[in-house]
N, C-alpha and C positions, 0 to 999 in steps of 0.2 A: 380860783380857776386860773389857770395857766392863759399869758397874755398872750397875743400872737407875735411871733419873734419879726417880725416886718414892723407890726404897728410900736415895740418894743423900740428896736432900730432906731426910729425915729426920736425917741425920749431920749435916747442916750447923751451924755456929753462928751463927744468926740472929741480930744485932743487935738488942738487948734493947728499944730506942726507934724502933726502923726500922719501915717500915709492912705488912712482910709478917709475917703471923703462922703461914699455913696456905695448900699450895693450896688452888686451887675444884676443884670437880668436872671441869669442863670443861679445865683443866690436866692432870688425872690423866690421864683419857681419853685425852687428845692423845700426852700423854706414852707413853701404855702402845700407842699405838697405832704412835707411832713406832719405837719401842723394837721391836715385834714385826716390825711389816710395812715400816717406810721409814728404818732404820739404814744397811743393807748395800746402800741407790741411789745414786749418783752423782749425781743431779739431784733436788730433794724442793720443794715447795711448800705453805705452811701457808697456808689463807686464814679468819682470823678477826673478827668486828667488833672494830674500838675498843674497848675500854674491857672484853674478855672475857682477857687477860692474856697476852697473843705473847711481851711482855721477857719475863718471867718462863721462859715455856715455852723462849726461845730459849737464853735463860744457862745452864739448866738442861742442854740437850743442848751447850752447847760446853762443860760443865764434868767433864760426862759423858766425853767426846773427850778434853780434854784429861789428865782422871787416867790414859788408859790412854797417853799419851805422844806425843798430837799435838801439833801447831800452833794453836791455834783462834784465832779472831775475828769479829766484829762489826762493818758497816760502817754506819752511820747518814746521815741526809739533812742533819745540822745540827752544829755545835759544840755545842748547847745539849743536842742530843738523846743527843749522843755523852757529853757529861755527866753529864746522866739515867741512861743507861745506868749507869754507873761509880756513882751512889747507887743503883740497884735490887745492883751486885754488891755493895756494901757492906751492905747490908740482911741479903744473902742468906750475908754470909759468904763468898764467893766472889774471888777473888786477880783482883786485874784492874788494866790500865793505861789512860791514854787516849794516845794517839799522833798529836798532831798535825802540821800541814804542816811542812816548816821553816821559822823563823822567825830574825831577825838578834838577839837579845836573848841574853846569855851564862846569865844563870840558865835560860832557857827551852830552849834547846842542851841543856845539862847533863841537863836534867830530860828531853827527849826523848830523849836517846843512853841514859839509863839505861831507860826504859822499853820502848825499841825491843829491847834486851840482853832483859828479864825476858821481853818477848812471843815473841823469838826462840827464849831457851832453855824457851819452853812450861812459866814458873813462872808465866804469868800468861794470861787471856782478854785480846787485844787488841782496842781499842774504839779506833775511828776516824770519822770523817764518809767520805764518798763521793771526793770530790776529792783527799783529804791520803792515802790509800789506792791510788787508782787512777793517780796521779803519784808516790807517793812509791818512786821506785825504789830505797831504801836499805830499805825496809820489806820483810821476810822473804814469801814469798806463805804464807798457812795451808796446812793441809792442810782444813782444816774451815771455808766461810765462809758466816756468816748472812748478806745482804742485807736488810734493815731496811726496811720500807716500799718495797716494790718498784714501786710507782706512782711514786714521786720518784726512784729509782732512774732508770727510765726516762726524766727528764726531764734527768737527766745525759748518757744517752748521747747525745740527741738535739743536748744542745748539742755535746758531744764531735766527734760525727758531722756536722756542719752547720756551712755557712757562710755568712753574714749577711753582705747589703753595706746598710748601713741610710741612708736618704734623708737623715736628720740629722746623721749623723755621719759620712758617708762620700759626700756629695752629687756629688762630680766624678766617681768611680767608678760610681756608683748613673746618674748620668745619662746617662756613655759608653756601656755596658751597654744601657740602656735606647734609645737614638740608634740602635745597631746593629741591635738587635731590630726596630725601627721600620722597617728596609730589607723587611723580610716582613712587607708587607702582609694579612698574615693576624693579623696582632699587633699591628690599626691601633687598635684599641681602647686600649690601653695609653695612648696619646697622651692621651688625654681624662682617665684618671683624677686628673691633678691640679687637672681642674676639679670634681670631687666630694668636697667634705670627708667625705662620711658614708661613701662607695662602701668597701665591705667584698671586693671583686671580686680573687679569684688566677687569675690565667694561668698553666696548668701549659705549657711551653716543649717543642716538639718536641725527639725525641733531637738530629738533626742539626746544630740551631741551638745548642741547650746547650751540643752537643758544640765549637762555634765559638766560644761566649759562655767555656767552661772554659778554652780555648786562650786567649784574650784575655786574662781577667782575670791569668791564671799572668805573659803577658808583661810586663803593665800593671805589678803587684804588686813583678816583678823588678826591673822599673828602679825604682822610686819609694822614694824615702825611708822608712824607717819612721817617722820622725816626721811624714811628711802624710798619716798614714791613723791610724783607732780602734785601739786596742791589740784593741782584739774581731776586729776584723777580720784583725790580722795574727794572733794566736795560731789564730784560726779556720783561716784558709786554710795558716798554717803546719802544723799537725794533717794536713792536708787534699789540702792540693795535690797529692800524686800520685794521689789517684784522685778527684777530683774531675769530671773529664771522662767517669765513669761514675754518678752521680748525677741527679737528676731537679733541675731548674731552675724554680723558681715566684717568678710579678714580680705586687706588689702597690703601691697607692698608695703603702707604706712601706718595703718594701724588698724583695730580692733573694734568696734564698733556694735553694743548693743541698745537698741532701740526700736520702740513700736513703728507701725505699719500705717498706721493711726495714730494720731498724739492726743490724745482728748482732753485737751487744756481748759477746754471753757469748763470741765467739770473740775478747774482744781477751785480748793477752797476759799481762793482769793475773786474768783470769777461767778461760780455756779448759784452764787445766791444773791447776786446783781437785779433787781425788779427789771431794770432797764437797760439793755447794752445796746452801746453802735458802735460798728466796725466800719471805718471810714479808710479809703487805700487807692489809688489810680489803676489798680488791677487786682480785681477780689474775684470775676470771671462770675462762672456758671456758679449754680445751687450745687452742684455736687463740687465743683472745685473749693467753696468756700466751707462749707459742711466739712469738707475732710481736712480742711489745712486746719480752721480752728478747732476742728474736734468737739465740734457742735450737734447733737442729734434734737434740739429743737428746734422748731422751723425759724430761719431766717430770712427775713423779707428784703427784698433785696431793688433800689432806686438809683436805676445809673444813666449815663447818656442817654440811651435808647428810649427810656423816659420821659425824658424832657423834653421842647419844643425850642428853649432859646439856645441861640450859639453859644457852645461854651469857649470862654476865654481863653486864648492861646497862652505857652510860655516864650513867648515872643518869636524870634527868628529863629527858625530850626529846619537843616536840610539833614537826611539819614543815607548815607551814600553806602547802598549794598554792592559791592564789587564783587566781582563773577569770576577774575584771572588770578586770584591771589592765594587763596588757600585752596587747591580743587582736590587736594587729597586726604582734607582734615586735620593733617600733622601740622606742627609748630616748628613749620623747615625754614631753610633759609632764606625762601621767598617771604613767608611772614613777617619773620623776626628785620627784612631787611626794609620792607614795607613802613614798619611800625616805627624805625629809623627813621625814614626818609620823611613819615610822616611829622614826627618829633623832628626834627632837622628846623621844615619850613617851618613851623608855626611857633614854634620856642619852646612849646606850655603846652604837654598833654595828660591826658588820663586815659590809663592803658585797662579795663577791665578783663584780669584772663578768670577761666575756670577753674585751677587748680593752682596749689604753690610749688610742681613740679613745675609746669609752664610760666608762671611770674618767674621762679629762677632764671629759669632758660633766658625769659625776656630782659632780666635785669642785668646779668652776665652779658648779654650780647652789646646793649646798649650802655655800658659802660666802655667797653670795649671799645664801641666810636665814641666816647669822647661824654657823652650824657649823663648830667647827675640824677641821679635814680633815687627815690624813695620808696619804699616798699610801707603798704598803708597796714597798721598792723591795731591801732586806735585813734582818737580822736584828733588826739595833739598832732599826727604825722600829718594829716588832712589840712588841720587850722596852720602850720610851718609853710607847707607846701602853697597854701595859698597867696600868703605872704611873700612867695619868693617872687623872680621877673620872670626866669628860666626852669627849665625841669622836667621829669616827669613823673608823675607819680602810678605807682603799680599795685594792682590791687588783685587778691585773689578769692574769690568768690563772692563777692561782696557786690551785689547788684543796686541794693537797697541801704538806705542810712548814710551817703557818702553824698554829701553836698558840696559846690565848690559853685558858688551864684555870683550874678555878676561878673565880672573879666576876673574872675581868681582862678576859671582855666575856660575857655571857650572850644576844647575841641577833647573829643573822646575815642577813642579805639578801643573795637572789639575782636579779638583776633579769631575765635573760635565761639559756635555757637554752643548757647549754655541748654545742655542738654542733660548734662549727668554734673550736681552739682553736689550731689552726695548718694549714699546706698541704696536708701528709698526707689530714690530716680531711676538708679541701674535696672531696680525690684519691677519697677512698671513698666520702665522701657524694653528691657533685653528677656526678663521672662514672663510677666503678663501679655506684652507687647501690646498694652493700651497706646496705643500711638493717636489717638485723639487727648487724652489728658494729659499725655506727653507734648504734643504741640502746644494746647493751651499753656501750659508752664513756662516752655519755651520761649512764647508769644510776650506771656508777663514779666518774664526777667529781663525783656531785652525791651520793652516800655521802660520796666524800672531805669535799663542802663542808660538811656536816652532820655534820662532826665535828670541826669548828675549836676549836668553841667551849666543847665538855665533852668534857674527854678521859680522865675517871676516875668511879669509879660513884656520887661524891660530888657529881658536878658537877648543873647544870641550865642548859639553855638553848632557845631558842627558834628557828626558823627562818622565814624567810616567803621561798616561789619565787613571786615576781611575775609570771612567765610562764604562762599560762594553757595551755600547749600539754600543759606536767603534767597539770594536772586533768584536762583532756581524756583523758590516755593512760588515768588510774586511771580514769575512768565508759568509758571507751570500752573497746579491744582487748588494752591493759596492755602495749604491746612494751616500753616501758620499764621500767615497775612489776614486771614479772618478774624483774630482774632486780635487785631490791633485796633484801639480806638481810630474815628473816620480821618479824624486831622494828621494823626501818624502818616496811615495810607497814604496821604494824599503828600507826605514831604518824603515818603521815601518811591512812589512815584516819581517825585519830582528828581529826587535823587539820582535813581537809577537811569534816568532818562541820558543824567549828563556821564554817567560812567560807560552805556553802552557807545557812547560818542569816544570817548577818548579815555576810557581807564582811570588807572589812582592820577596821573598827570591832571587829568580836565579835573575828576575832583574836586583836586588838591586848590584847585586855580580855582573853579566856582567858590570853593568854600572859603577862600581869604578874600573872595569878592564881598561874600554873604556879610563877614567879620567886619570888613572895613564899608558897609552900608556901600556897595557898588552895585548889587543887581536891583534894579528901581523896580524890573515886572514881577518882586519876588511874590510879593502878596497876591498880587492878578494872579499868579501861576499856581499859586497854593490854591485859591479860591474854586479856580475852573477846575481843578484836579477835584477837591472836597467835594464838590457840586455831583461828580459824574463815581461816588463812593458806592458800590455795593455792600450795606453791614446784612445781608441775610448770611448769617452761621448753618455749618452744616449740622444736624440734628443727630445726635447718636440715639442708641437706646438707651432706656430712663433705667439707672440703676438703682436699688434699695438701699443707697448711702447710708438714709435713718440710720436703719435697722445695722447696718454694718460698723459705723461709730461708734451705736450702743452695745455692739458686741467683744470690739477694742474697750470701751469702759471700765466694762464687764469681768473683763480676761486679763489689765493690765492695770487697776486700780481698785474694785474692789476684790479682785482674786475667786470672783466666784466663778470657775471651769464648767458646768454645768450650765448655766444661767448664761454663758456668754456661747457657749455651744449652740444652744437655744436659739438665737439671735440669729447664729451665722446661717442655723437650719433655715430657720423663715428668711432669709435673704436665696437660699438655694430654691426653696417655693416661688417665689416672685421671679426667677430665671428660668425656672420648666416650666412655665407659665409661658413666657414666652414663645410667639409663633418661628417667628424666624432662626434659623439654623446657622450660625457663622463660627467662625473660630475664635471673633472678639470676645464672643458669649460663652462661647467653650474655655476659650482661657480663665475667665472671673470665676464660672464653676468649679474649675479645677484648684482654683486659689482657695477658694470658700471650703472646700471638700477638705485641703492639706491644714486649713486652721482650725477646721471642727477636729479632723484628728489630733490638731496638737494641743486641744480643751480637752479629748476624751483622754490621751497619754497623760496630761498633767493630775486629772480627776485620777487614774487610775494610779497615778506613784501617792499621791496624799491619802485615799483610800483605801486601795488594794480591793477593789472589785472588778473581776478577771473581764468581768460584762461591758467596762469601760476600755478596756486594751482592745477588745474585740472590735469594738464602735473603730477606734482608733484605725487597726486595718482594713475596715469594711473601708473607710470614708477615705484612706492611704491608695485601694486600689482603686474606687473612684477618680480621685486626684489623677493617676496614672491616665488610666481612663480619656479624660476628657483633655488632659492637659499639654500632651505630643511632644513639649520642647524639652531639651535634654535634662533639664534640672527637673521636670519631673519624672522624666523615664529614672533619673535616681531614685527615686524614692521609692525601688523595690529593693535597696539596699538598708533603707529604715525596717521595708516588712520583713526582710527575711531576720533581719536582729532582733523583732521584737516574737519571730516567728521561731528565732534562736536557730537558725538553719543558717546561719552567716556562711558556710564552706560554699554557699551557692555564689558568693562575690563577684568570683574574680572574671567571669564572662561579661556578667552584669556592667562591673566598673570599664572594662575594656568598652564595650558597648555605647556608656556614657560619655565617655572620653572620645570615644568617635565622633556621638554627633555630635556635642559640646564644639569642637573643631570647625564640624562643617558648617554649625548653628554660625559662630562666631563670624568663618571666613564669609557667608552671607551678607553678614551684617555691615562686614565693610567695604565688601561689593556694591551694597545697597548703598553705602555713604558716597561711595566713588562715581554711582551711576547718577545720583542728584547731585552732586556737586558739580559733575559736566555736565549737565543738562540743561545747558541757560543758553538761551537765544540761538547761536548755528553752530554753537559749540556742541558737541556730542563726548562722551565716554570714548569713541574710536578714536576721533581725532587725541584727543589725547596721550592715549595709549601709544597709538602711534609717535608722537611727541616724547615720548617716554625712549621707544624701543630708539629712534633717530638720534636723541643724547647716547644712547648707551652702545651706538653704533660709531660717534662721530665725537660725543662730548672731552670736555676737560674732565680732568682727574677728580675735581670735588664734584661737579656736575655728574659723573658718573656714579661715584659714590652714593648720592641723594637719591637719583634716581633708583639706582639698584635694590634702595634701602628700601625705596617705594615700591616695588614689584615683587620684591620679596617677602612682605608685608601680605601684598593682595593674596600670596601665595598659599600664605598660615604660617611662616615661622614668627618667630620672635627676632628682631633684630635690633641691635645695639651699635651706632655708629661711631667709630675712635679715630677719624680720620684727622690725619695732620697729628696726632699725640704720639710723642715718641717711644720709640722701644712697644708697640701694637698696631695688630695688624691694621686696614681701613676700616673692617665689619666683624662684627661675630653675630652668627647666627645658630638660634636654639631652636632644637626639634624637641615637642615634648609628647609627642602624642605615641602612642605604640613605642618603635624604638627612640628612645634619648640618645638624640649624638650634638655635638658641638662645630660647629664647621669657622673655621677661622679664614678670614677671604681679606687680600691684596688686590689691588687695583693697578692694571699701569696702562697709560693710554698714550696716543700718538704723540702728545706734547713735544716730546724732546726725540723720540726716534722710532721706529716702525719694527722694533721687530724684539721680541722678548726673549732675554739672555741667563746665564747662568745666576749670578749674582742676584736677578726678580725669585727663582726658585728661591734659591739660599733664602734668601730675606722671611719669605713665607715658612721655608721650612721649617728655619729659624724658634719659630714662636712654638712649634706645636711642643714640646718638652714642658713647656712654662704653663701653657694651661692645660694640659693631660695630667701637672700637679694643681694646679686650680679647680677644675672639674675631674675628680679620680675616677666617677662612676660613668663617665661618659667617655663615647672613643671619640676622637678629634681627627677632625679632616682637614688638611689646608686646602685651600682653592686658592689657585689665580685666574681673577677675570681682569680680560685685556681686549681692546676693542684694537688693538696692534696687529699687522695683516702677518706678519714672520712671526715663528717658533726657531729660535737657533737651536742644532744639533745637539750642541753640549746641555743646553737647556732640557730638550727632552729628555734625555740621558738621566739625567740629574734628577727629572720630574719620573720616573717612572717608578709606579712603587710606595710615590713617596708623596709628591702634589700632583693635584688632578689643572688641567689647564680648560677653565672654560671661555671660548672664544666670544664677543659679539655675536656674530653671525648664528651660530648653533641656538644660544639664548634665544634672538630673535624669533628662531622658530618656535621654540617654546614658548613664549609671549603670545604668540599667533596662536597657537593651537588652545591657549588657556582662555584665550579673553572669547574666542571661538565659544569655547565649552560654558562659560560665565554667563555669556549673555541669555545665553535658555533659562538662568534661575534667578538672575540679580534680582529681578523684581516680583519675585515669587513671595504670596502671602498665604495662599492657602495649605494647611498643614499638613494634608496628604500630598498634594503636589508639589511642595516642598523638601516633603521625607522622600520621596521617589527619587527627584534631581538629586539630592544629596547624593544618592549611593553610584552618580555619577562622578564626584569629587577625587582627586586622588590624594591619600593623609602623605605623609611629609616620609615616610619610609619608603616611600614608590620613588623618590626622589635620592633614595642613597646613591643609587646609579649612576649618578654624578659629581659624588663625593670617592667613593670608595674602591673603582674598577684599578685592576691594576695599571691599563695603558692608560698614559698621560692626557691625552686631547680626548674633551669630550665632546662625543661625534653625534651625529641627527639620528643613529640607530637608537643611545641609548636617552636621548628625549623621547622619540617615539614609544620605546618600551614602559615608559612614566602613564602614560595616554592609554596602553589597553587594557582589557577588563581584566 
């Protein structure tokens, strides 16, 4: 009979200099709690913060297991971690191996074949990383397996799961792929993205075409050499290749990306026949959040804070400073990037977390620039250097989880942007399910994770600052995020916020080298009173059929039975018209469920050829339509008429898509724009207004930025070159209806008030040079000048040729737009939403200020943009 791991505790021989002396309170509890109620489950989940003691808790129940004569182990995110682990068994007196990959070294053989022997004959805890465990098929499977940080966990399967054809490394394939795609003019957009360095833009790929693009690439792959492709790519699609043609296909400026919707990794081989699993992680969230990340469809019991009665242990001193003035328009402008300086500046030693390795570029480019040595975290060894160093910063991209830096090896962390979309999936849930509650929980967890990089023991201290203003917003505002942060968080980024509405990144900046150097005495009193007065009631969505939905990814992406996973997705669509309540949340899941049954019945029908299954296919296509309103589903009657073999019906169709597609998107970053200025007495107008007053009065780069930003809110595409010689300040892309190019000069009062021949020249200049750049497109030059003169010879010159838009004229069109904006920014519901749309004006209503022949554009032909 299995001892209880307390009264165990106690027998152990503690290691006389080791660092555990005693459990906490919060260990017993768990402990006794497991012991009683989640010994004898199959499936267990512990979710505690950082720095409240999980190893300990977890060593304790495999050592437990293993005196009564099982198998146990421990699988960790890292060699370093897997290390750690093996000094916390040594502390504890506890028998334990590490087992790493194999490797070609004779002493390192030896020493693995002996270790692999003790873990097998269960005279020892076996401790492994993720990888060296889940590959190592010489390694015995446990009867009993921890999961160690089950966030990073997740980020294994996904690679696991997933294959990457990347634009750098793999550009012949990446571009074949992308060529074929282009034949469906419904995916014309794709074309243009390589003229947007910043475009952030995924195209989730109909089943039928993916299904074409899976069959291709398998062919492509077969013939070609393994040495003319990335070793990522072959190991990927080697993993992969047989069900790949049932995966979801997403194409971005970078790369290629096929991958499930679902990963259902606990059913891989190395998992699904575990008696006993625990997934231990500081943010595993709700039963449906942890269900779908592990890809789990048996139940998982789940024991976290909310739990327990005793305090759980802090990571020592920790303040989270959400600032409200620094990013209020989402982009990664020169307010950020100069923030993120100034921050790095004071304190010597940071860690920069961005979202993407478009924006770590941008960051590391800039801050070299002032003088910063920059490391960019790419594995382990950059991490273990950087710690080591006095100075520095280190920059990471995507990477929320598995990056430790404890004790003073960096006390202070940035977040420049919040992590919203960190890959495809995220886009999938965010921009067209619009689950915006499992969207915030995500959110909620990546940004715990990132606020614990940097103190990972209750010794430590460190600081954070989220440059993202959409934060602050949430805590004054409705909290969908803030809910969802353990109590002790809340109560330090209360605390946080408290000193940024006083005085901004400055007081921050100052509280936080207070915090560093042990100067605020009332820190703990202020933390205390803040925890004490915590609301954790979460708001309650509706219960979705998870189960059912996992087992039906299983189903469809691992054992390839189309029918049987069909099935699954059916009884998940029962359990939704079931329900009483009528909203669009609900409307959208059905409409997801309806386009994945169709794409089990299309798959059953190409491996069978029973017409009865194509049919299934467009019944369940016009449902999707149906219920689903956002523009990537109103596509999908470009599926039905191809499989309806009536394709000449297209071209109204795509034009149609590509409309709301536009107006779907410019919404969306309305909606960023209105919570990002929505903190404390700040508003959306004030802003704007702050916008339109730069671009009336500002300098030259200050004009620029701004501009970029308004033209943005507007729906183009903008690209800014300002200061690069031999191009213009801006280029800005219309893609929607008519494609035109407008190439735009900037010149502002600085040096003289009145715009002269030589400004035309300049602008005119270019247009030759990208009219052979972009052949297909016409090209407009613009000059905008917030300069109160036009000299004679200038218009002269301009007529015909460049259109001249003043400040002032703009002005009005800013006025008149944020005017029309504010009826829909905060629109959710999908009829009220589709109505205001067809108030929008698309980017061709807008020629009339590129194209008229006379020079100055005047308040008749803004006007003319504005009516119906």
């Amino acid at each position: 009979m299995a001892m209880h791991p307390n009264e165990m505790f106690k027998q152990l021989n503690l290691k006389q200099d080791g660092q555990i002396k005693k459990l906490w309170d919060v260990q017993i509890e768990v402990l006794e709690k497991y012991f009683k109620h989640l010994k004898d489950l199959k499936r267990v989940a512990i979710e505690l913060p950082t720095g409240s003691g999980k190893s300990i808790i977890s060593l304790l129940i495999l050592e437990m297991w293993r005196r009564t004569g099982k198998r146990v182990a421990i699988v960790t995110s890292s060699i370093a971690l897997s290390n750690d682990m093996k000094r916390r068994c040594d502390d504890l007196g506890i028998t334990s191996v590490v087992i790493t990959g194999k490797r070609d070294v004779t002493s390192i053989k030896r020493t693995r074949i002996r270790n692999l022997k003790d873990y097998k004959r269960k005279k020892a805890v076996g401790i492994m990383n993720y990888w060296a465990y889940m590959l190592g098929k010489d390694i015995a499977m446990p009867d009993v397996l921890i999961i160690d940080d089950a966030d990073s966990f997740e980020n294994l399967l996904i690679n696991q799961y997933s294959v990457v054809i990347t634009k750098t490394k793999d550009p012949d394939i990446y571009r074949q792929i992308l060529n074929d795609l282009l034949k469906y003019r419904v995916y014309q957009r794709l074309e243009t993205l390589s003229f947007m360095p910043s475009s952030e833009d995924t195209q989730l790929i109909y089943f039928p075409h993916s299904f074409e693009m899976a069959t291709k690439l398998r062919k492509m792959l077969g013939f070609k050499d393994r040495s003319t492709i990335s070793k990522e790519l072959f190991w990927s699609f080697d993993r992969n290749k047989d069900r790949i043609h049932t995966y979801l296909m997403f194409v971005s400026k970078w790369d290629i990306i096929l991958t499930p919707y679902i990963i259902t990794g606990s059913m891989h081989e190395r998992i699904r026949g575990i008696p006993h699993l625990i997934y231990t992680s500081a943010t595993l969230g709700t039963a449906e959040r942890i269900h779908k990340t592990m890809g789990s469809f048996e139940k998982i019991e789940i024991l976290s804070e909310r739990n327990i009665e005793s305090k759980v242990n802090t990571m020592g001193k920790r303040i989270i400073f959400p600032l409200d003035e620094i990013s209020t328009t989402g982009k990664m402008d020169e307010t950020v990037l100069n923030a993120i300086h100034e921050i790095s500046e004071t304190f010597g030693k940071t860690l920069v977390l961005c979202n993407s390795h478009h924006h770590s570029k941008k960051v590391i480019k800039y801050l070299q620039n002032k003088g910063h040595k920059v490391t960019l975290y790419q594995k382990e060894s950059d991490s273990t250097r950087f710690a080591g160093e006095p100075k520095g910063v280190l920059v990471a991209a995507g990477r929320f989880v598995g990056l430790d830096l404890p004790g003073k090896a960096c006390q202070v962390g940035i977040i420049p942007r919040m992590p919203y979309v960190l890959g495809p999936v995220d886009l999938l849930t965010k921009n067209i399910l619009e689950d915006q509650q499992y969207t915030d929980e995500k959110v909620s967890h990546r940004l715990v994770q990132a606020v614990g990089r940097c103190n990972r023991s209750p010794s430590d201290s460190a600081v954070y600052f989220m440059l993202d203003s959409r934060l602050a917003s949430d805590i004054l505002g409705d909290e969908k995020i803030f809910q969802h942060f353990p109590s002790l968080m809340k109560a330090e980024l209360d605390l946080g916020q408290e000193f940024t509405e006083i005085g901004g990144l400055y007081k921050a900046i100052e509280i936080g080298q207070k915090l560093l150097s042990d100067k605020l005495p009332d820190f703990k009193r202020d933390i205390d009173d803040r925890f004490e007065q915590i609301n954790d009631q979460n708001e309650q969505g509706f219960q979705k059929p998870y189960f059912k939905e996992v087992r039906g990814w299983y189903d469809l992406t691992e054992r390839l039975s189309y029918l049987d996973a069909a099935e699954q997705f059916s009884e998940c669509l029962k359990v939704y018209n079931q329900l009483k309540e009528e909203n669009h949340k609900k409307d959208r899941q059905v409409a997801w469920l309806h386009y994945v049954v169709a794409n089990c019945n299309y798959l059953a029908w190409l491996f069978f050829r029973n017409v009865e299954y194509k049919n299934q296919a467009i019944k369940h296509l016009n449902s999707a339509m149906k219920y689903g309103s956002t523009s990537w589903f109103s596509g999908l009657q470009i599926v039905i008429n191809q499989l309806n073999e009536t394709e000449e019906k297209d071209e109204e169709a795509i034009f149609n898509l590509q409309t709301q597609n536009f107006k779907e998107s410019l919404l969306r970053k309305w909606n960023n724009f209105f919570r990002s200025n929505s903190v404390g007495k700040r508003d959306p107008f004030q802003k704007w207004e702050k916008m339109r007053e730069i671009l009336l009065k500002g300098t030259h780069d200050a004009v620029c930025e701004t501009l970029e930003q308004v033209l943005e809110l507007i729906g183009f595409e903008v690209s800014i070159l300002k200061r690069t010689p031999g191009t213009p300040d801006l280029i800005l892309f219309s893609d929607i209806s008519t494609r035109y190019v407008s190439i735009i000069e900037v010149k502002t009062k600085e040096t003289n008030d009145t715009i002269k021949r030589d400004h035309v020249d300049q602008i005119g200049g270019h247009k030759t040079n990208y009219q052979n750049k972009y052949p297909d497109r016409p090209i407009f030059p613009l000059l905008f000048t917030n300069k109160a003169e036009v000299a004679k010879v200038a218009l002269t010159k301009a007529k015909g040729n460049v259109r001249i838009l003043r400040s002032p004229e703009f002005s009005i069109l800013m006025n008149k737009y944020i005017e029309l904006m504010e009826k829909g920014w905060n629109i959710t519901n999908p009829s009220e939403r589709f109505a205001f749309m067809e108030k929008i004006p698309t980017l061709d209503k807008f020629k009339i200020i590129f194209q008229a022949e006379e020079p100055i554009v005047t308040v008749d032909d803004i006007n003319q943009i504005f009516t119906a």
